[in-house]
N, C-alpha and C positions, 0 to 999 in steps of 0.2 A: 504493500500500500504506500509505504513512503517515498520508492522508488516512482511509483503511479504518480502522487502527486507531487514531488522533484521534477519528473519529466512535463507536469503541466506546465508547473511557473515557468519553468526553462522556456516553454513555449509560447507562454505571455509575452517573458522579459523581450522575445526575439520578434516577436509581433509589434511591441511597444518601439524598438530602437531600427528596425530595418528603416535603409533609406528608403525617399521616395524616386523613383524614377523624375528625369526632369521635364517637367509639363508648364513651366513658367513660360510666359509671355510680359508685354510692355501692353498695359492696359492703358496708354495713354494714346496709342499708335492707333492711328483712324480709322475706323470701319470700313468704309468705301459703300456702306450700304447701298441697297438696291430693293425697291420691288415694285412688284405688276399685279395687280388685282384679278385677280383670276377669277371668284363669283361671291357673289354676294347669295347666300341661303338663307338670309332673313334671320338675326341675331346674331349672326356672327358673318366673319367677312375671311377668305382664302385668300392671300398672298402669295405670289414664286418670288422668293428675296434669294440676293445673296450677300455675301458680306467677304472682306477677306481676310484669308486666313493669315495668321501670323507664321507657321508654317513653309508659308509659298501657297502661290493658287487660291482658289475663291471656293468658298465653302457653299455651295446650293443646298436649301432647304424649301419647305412649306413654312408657312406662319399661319395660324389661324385665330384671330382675335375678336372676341368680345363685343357687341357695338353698345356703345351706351354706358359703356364699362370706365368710367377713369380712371380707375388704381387699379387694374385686374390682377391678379397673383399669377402665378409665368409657371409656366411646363416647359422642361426642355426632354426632348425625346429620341434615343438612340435606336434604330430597327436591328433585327437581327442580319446576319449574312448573307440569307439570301434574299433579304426584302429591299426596302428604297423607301424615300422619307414619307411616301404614298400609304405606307404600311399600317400605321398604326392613326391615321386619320377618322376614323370612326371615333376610337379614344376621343380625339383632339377636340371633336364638333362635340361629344358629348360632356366633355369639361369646360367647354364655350358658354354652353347654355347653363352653368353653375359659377360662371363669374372667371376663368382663369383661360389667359391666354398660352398659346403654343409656339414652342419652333420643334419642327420634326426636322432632324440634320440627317445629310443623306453623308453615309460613313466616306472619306477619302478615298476608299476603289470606284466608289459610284458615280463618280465627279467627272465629267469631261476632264480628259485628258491624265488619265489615272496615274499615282504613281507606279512604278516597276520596279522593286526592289526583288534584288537578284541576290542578298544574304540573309541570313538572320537578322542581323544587326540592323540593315534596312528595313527588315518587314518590321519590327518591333518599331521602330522610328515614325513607322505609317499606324500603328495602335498609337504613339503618344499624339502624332498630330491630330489621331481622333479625337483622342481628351483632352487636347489645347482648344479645340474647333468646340467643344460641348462646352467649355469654357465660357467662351466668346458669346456663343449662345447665348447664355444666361446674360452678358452685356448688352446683347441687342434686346430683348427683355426688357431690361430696363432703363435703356434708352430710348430706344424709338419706339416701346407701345406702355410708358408709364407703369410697370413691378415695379412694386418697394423689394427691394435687394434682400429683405427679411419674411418675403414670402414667394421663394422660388422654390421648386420640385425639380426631381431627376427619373424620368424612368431610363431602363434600359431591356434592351431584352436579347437575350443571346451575347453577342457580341457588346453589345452596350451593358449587360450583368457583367460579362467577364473582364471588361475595361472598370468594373463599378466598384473595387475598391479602390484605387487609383483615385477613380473621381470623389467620392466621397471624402477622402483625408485631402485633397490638392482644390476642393472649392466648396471649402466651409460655408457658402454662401446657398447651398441647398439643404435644407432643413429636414425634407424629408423624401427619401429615395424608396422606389420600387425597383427591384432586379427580378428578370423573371431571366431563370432558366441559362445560369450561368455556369463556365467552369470556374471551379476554385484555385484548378492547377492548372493552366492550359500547357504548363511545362511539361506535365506530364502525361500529357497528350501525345509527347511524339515518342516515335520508338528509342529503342536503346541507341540503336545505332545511329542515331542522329542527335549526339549528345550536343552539337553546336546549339543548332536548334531548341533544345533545351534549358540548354543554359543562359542564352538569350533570353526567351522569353520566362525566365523566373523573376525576372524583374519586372513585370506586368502581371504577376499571380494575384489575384483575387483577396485568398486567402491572408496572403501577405497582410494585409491593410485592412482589411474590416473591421480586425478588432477593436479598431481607432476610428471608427465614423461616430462615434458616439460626440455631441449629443444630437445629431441629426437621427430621426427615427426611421427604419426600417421597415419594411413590405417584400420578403421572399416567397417568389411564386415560384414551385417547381412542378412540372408535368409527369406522370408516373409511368405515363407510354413514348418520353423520350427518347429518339433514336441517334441523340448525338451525347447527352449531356447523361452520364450513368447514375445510378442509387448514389452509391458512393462518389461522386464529385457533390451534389446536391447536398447530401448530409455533411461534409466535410464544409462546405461550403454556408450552411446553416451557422454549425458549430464555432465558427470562426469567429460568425459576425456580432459586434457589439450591442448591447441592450442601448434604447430600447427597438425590438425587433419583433415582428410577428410573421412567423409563418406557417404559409398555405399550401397543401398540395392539390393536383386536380386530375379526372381521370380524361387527359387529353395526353395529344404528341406536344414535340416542339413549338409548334407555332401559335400555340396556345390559340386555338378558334374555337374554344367553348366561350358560353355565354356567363359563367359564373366567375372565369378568373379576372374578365373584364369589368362584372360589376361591382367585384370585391376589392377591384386596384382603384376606382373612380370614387370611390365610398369616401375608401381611406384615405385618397387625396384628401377632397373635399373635408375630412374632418381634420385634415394635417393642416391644410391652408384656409380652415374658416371658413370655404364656400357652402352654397344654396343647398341645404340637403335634398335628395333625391326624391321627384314628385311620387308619391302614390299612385 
């Protein structure tokens, strides 16, 4: 037993002092903003923005905003790897009409003119620029559609879970995150024999950093019929993350398209960010 819990703390202590990968930017450095109105659905209003990235290149997203709304609380939204900022826009309109506006970021491969990283070390470079651009996000949020900087959200889903410790400890400025359906280790995702690859990307582990989102509150969704993300990354990936935390499993795949994981991530926004609770 003392050995048991020796090897916990150790795992604290190492949780607590890991570095973080470097995700900094000059937040004084100019947007470049852009957008084009794309439809007006009566209560809210669709935007194609882009802004640019600190990075290199220009970050393409949706925005979808609130009308009527003068201080709307802000969603910033990562899709998974095989989706595009288009993905989780159902979410977006339905957190519209509860008072909170949206940027769905479309990940750096999805961008005109992709980058091509031909090492580890590059592809890991293309996850930071993800969470430098989620970043940024959250600044055009509060800049050009009026968030108080003390009621912004994070979803992620896949890819945006597995970047989601990362962003949680590197932009204290979200209060409260949902990840759905992330790895904890995506290090250890690759085979033996590609221990490059491995070692790289342990600097982008999940686990690493969750322990430290605290005091932003958590929303872990995991899928029971996942065909990428296993029991055991999920549970490891639970265990990691810091109080306070709530999680949910579901009996869907990856892509979470049941109707329950979607109306239990919109709830608890909404109760995280003080909006309009859900009509009857």
């Amino acid at each position: 037993m003392r050995r048991i819990i020796l090897a916990a703390m150790a795992a604290t202590l190492y949780a607590q002092t890991v570095s973080l990968p470097d995700v900094s930017y000059d937040p004084q450095q100019p947007l470049e903003f852009q957008q084009q109105l794309v439809k007006d659905v009566g209560g809210a209003r669709l935007y194609d923005i882009s802004f640019a990235s600190p990075r290199g290149g220009r970050v393409t997203a949706y925005a979808v905003v609130p009308s009527r709304v003068e201080h709307p609380a802000g969603i910033v939204w990562q899709h998974w790897g095989q989706g595009d900022r288009s993905t989780m826009l159902p979410d977006a309109f339905a957190m519209a009409k509860r008072g909170a506006a949206s940027i769905l970021v479309n990940w750096p491969m999805n961008r005109p003119d992709p980058p091509r990283p031909t090492t580890p070390q590059e592809s890991v470079a293309v996850w930071l620029q993800g969470a430098v651009d989620i970043r940024r996000a959250a600044d055009v949020l509060v800049e050009q559609y009026g968030v108080p900087p003390t009621r912004l959200a994070y979803v992620g889903h896949s890819t945006g879970a597995t970047i989601g410790g990362v962003i949680a400890v590197a932009e204290r400025r979200f209060r409260a995150l949902v990840l759905m359906g992330g790895y904890a280790s995506i290090s250890a995702t690759f085979p033996q024999s590609n221990r490059p690859a491995a070692e790289a990307f342990a600097a982008i582990d999940a686990d690493r950093f969750l322990g430290r989102a605290a005091p932003a509150a958590l929303l872990l969704q995991f899928a029971r019929y996942d065909r990428f993300v296993t029991e055991e990354q999920s549970n490891r990936y639970a265990k990691s993350a810091s109080e306070p935390k709530t999680v949910r499993w579901y009996d869907c795949g990856h892509e979470f398209n049941d109707a329950q994981s979607a109306t239990d991530r919109q709830d608890w926004l909404a109760r995280e960010l003080g909006l309009t609770p859900r009509r009857q």
